[in-house]
C-alpha positions in Angstrom: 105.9 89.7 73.0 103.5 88.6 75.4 99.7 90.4 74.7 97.4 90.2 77.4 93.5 90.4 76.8 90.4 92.0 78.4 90.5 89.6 81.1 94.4 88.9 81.3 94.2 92.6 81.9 91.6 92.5 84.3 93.0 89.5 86.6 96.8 91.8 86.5 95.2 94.7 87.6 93.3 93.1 90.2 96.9 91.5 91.4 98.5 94.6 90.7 95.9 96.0 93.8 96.8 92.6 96.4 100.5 92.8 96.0 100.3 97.1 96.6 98.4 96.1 100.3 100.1 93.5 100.7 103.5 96.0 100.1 102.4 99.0 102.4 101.0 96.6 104.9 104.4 94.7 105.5 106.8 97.6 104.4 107.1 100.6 106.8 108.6 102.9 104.5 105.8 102.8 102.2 103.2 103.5 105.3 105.3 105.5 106.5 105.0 107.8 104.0 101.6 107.1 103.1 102.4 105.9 99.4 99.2 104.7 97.4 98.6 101.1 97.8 97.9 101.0 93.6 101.0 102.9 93.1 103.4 101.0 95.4 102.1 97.7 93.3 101.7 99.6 89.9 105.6 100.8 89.9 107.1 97.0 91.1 104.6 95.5 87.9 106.3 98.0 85.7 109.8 97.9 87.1 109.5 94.0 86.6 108.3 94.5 83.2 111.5 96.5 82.4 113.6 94.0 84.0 111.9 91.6 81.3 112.6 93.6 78.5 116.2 93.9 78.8 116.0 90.2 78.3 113.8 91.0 74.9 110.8 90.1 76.9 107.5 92.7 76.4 104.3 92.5 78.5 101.8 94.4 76.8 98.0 94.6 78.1 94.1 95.7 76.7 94.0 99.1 78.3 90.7 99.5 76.5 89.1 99.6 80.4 91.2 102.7 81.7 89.2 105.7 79.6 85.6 103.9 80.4 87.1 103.5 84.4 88.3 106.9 84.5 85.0 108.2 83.5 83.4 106.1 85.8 85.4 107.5 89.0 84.4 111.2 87.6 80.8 110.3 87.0 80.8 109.3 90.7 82.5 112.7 91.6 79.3 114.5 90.1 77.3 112.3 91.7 78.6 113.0 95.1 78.5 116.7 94.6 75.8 118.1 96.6 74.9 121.6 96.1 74.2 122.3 99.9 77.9 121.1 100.5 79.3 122.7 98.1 78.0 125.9 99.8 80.2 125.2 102.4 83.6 124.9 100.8 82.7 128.1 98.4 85.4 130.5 100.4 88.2 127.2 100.2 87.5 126.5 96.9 88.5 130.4 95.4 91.2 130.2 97.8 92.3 126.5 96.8 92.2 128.3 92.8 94.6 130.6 93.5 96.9 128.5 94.8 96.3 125.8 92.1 96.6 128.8 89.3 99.7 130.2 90.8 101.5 126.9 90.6 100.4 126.7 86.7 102.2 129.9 86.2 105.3 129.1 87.8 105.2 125.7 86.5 105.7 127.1 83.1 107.9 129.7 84.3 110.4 127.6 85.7 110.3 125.2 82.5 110.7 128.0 79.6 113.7 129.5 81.7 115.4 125.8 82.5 114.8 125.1 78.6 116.3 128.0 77.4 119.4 128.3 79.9 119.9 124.7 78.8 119.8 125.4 74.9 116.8 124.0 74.5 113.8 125.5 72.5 111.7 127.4 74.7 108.4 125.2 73.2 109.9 122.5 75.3 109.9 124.2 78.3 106.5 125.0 77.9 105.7 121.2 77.1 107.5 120.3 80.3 105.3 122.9 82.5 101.7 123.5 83.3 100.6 121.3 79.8 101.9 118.0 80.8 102.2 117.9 84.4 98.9 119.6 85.6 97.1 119.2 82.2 98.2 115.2 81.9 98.1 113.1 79.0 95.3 113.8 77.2 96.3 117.8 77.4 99.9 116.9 76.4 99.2 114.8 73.5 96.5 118.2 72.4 99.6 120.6 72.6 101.9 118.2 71.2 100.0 117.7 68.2 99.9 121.5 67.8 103.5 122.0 68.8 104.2 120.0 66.0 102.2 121.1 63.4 102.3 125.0 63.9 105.5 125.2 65.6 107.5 122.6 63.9 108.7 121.0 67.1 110.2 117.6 66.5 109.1 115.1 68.4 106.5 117.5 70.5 104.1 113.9 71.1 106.9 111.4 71.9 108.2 114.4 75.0 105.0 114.9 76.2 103.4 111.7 76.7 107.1 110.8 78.6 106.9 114.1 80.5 102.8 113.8 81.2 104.1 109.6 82.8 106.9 110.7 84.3 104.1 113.2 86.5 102.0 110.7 87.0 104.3 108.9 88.6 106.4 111.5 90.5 102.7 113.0 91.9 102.1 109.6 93.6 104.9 109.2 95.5 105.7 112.9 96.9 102.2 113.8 98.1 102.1 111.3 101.2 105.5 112.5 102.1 104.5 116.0 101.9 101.8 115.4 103.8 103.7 113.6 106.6 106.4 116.8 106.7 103.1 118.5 107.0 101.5 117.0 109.6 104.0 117.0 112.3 103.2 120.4 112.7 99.6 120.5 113.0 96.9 118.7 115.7 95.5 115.8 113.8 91.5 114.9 114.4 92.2 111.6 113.9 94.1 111.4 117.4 91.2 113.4 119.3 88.5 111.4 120.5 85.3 111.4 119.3 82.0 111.0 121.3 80.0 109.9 118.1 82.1 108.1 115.0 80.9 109.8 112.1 80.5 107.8 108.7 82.6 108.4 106.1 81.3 110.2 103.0 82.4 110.0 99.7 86.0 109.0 98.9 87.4 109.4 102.5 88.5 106.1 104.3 88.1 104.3 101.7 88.7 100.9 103.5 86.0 101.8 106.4 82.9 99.0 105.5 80.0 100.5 104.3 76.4 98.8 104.6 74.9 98.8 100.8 72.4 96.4 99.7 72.0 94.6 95.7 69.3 97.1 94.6 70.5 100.2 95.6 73.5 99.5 94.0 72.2 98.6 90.8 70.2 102.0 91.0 74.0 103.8 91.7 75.9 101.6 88.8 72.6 103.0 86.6 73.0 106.4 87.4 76.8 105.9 87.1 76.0 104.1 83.4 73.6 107.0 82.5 76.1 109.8 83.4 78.7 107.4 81.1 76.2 108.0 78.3 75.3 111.7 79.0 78.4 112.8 79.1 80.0 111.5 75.7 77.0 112.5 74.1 77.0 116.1 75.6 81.7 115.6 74.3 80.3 114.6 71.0 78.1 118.3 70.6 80.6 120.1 72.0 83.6 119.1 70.3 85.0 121.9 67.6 82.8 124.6 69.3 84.3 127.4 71.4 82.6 125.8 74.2 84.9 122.1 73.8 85.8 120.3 77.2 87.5 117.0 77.9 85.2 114.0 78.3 85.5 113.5 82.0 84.2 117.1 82.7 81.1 116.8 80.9 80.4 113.0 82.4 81.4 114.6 85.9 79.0 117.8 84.7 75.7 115.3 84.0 77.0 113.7 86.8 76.4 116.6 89.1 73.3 117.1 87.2 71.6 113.8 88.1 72.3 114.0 92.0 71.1 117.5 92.3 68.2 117.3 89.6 67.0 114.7 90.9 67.0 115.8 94.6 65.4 119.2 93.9 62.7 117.1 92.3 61.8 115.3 94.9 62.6 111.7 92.9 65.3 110.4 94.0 68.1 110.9 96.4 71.6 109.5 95.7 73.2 107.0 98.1 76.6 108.3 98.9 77.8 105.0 100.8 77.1 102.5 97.2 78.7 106.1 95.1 81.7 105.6 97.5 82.4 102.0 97.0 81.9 102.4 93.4 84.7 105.1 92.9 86.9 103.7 94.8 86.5 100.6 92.9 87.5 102.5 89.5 89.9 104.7 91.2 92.3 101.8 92.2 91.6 99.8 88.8 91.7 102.9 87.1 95.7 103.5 88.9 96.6 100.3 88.5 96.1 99.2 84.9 97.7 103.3 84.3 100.9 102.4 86.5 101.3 98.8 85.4 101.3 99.6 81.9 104.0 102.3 82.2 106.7 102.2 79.6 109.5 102.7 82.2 111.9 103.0 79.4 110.0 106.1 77.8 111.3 108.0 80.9 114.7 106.3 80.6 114.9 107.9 76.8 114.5 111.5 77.8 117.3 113.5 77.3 119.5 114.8 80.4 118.3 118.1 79.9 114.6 117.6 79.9 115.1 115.0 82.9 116.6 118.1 85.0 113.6 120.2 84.0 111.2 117.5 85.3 113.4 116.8 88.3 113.0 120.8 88.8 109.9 120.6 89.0 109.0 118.0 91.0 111.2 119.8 94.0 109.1 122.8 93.2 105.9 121.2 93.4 107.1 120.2 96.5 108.4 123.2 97.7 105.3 124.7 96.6 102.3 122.5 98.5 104.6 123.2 101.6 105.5 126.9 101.6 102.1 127.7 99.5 99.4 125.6 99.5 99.4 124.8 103.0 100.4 128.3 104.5 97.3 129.7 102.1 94.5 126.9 103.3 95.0 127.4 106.6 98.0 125.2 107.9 96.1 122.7 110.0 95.0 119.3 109.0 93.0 120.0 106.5 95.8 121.9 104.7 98.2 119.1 104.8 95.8 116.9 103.1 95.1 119.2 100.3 99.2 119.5 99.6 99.0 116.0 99.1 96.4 116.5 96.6 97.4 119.3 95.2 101.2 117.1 94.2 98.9 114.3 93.1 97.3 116.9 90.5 99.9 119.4 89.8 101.9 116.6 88.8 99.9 114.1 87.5 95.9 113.8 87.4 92.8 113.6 89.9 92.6 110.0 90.1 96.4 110.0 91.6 95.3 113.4 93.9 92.7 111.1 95.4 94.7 108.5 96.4 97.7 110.7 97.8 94.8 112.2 100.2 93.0 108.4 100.6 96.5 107.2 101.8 97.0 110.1 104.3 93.0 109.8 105.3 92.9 106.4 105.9 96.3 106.8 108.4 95.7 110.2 110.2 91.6 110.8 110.2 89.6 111.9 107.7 89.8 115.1 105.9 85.7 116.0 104.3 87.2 119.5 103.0 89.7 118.4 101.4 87.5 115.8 99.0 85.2 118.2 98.6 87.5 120.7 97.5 90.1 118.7 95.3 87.9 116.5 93.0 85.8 120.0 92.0 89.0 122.0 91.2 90.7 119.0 89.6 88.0 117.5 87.4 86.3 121.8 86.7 88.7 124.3 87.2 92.1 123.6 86.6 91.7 122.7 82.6 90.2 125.5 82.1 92.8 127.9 84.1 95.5 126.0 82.6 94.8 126.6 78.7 94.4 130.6 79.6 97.7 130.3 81.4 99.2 128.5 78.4 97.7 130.7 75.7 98.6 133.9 77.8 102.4 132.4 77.8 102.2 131.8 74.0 101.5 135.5 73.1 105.0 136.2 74.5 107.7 137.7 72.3 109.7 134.4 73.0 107.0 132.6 71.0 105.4 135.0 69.0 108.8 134.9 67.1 109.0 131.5 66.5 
């Protein structure tokens, strides 16, 4: 077994990023399709790594700097969450909800009737819904715990950390192509021209140069540190109250806090360009040290049957951002852009939403809706619609009984 440090970790990731552009730049497929550039480089690392271990050959690596970049690229959501935007995308946002919420519904709809057609206990169909794929690992490995202990379902951890990967995975690679289906039928902005080019904000075009200077971004990677802080302090009194949220929310929460607090009082106003570069910067580590470090042959253990539920319900999340998301947000641009982040989500997590819509941006034109509306819902929302969804399916006869 070969055990990578801090720093062997650090250098692989960083490689894991080169060989991705290097991939979609020279590979027309994967631009094409507008495939991440972490995950194109993540999934060869970790196919390789498979490769190696049929030969008895493990790679293993110091994730220990995923969780703190995570919560970085959240604290620089909050950050870049101004109130008077937000105004803006208040009607998009409720609509974008109910599309996100009807998807959770079906998602474990479609699950608890594969599961049971297929002899399988209904619990797994549940795990293999709205609790792994939208709710990701940290969600799965809550319910699993529970699963096992109150439902005494064998295994309930093992299947959802494999089902929570195998979304993670699946959600990068069918939100660009989504997206492409999508676009062909709408005008793009990106092909109009413009009388004055408009600079980025936030996460959009994430490879267009932005001017920042030393000090301001040490006052950025401050706030950024300070949000870090907040945040696990304000997880730390919350946790075992009815009022409990994952870590990321309440770092994204101070996060939002700090911009707008700040602004109102006249102190300080936040620098979206250094904000920008920052969270991009944990965003692609963040993907790559997650993809890289896939155990491939987790997926490779699940059983046929739950392997057709997750198949099923990558087609339907497909199916879904097409005939759904996109018809509801208004079938134009913007609407194709959040399909691709609404697979990257549904499927997987924020981080990987971002990037599906950074890879389509950063081809077709940029999209400001769209990454206004999907990092709120994502980081906000959809947790908390997705435990009422899941505690409103587990008052059900079917479960009740168990």
């Amino acid at each position: 077994m070969i055990q990578l440090d801090f720093y062997g970790t650090l250098v692989a990731a960083s490689l894991v990023l080169l060989l991705g552009r290097g991939l979609v730049t020279r590979i027309a497929f994967l631009r094409n399709y507008n495939i991440p550039e972490p995950v194109a480089g993540g999934l060869v690392v970790a196919l390789a790594l498979l490769l190696l271990r049929t030969f008895d050959i493990e790679v293993r690596f110091d994730t220990s700097l995923q969780a703190p970049l995570m919560l970085a690229f959240f604290a620089t959501i909050g950050l870049s969450a101004d109130f008077a935007s937000l105004k803006k995308g208040g009607r998009v946002v409720g609509i974008f909800v109910l599309a996100v919420t009807g998807l959770l519904v079906v998602q474990n709809a479609l699950g608890i009737g594969l599961a049971t057609a297929l002899g399988l206990d209904p619990l797994m169909g549940l795990l293999t819904g709205s609790i792994t794929l939208a709710g990701g690992h940290g969600t799965g490995a809550a319910w699993g715990t529970v699963f096992s202990e109150k439902y005494g379902l064998a295994s309930a951890s093992e299947l959802a950390m494999a089902s929570a990967t195998f979304g993670l995975v699946l959600g990068g690679l069918i939100g660009g192509p989504v997206a492409r289906l999508l676009i062909k039928r709408v005008r793009v902005p990106g092909c109009q021209p413009q009388e004055t080019p408009r600079l980025p904000k936030g996460f959009e075009q994430p490879n267009k140069e932005r001017s920042i200077t030393p000090f301001s971004f040490i006052e950025t990677l401050a706030l950024i540190a300070v949000s870090l802080l907040a945040g696990n302090l304000l997880n730390g009194l919350l946790h075992g109250t009815a009022f409990e949220l994952p870590t990321f929310v309440c770092v994204l929460f101070v996060g939002v806090v700090l911009r707008n607090g700040l602004s109102a009082l006249g102190l300080y106003q936040v620098f979206e360009r250094e904000v920008s570069v920052l969270g991009n910067v944990s965003l692609s580590l963040f993907l790559a040290i997650a993809l890289m470090s896939l155990k491939l042959w987790d997926l490779a253990a699940l059983a046929l049957p739950i392997f057709i539920i997750l198949a099923s319900q990558t087609l339907v999340m497909a199916l879904f951002a097409i005939f759904v998301t996109f018809r509801m947000m208004g079938r134009n641009f913007d609407a194709a852009v959040l399909a691709a982040g609404h697979c990257g989500f549904g499927l997987g997590a924020t981080p990987t939403a971002i990037a599906n819509m950074q890879a389509v941006t950063q081809r077709y034109g940029p999209s400001q809706i769209a990454f206004l509306v999907v990092p709120m819902v994502g980081a906000f929302f959809i947790d908390i619609i997705n435990v009422i969804v899941i505690k409103l399916y587990l008052v059900l006869p079917l479960f009740v009984a168990v």
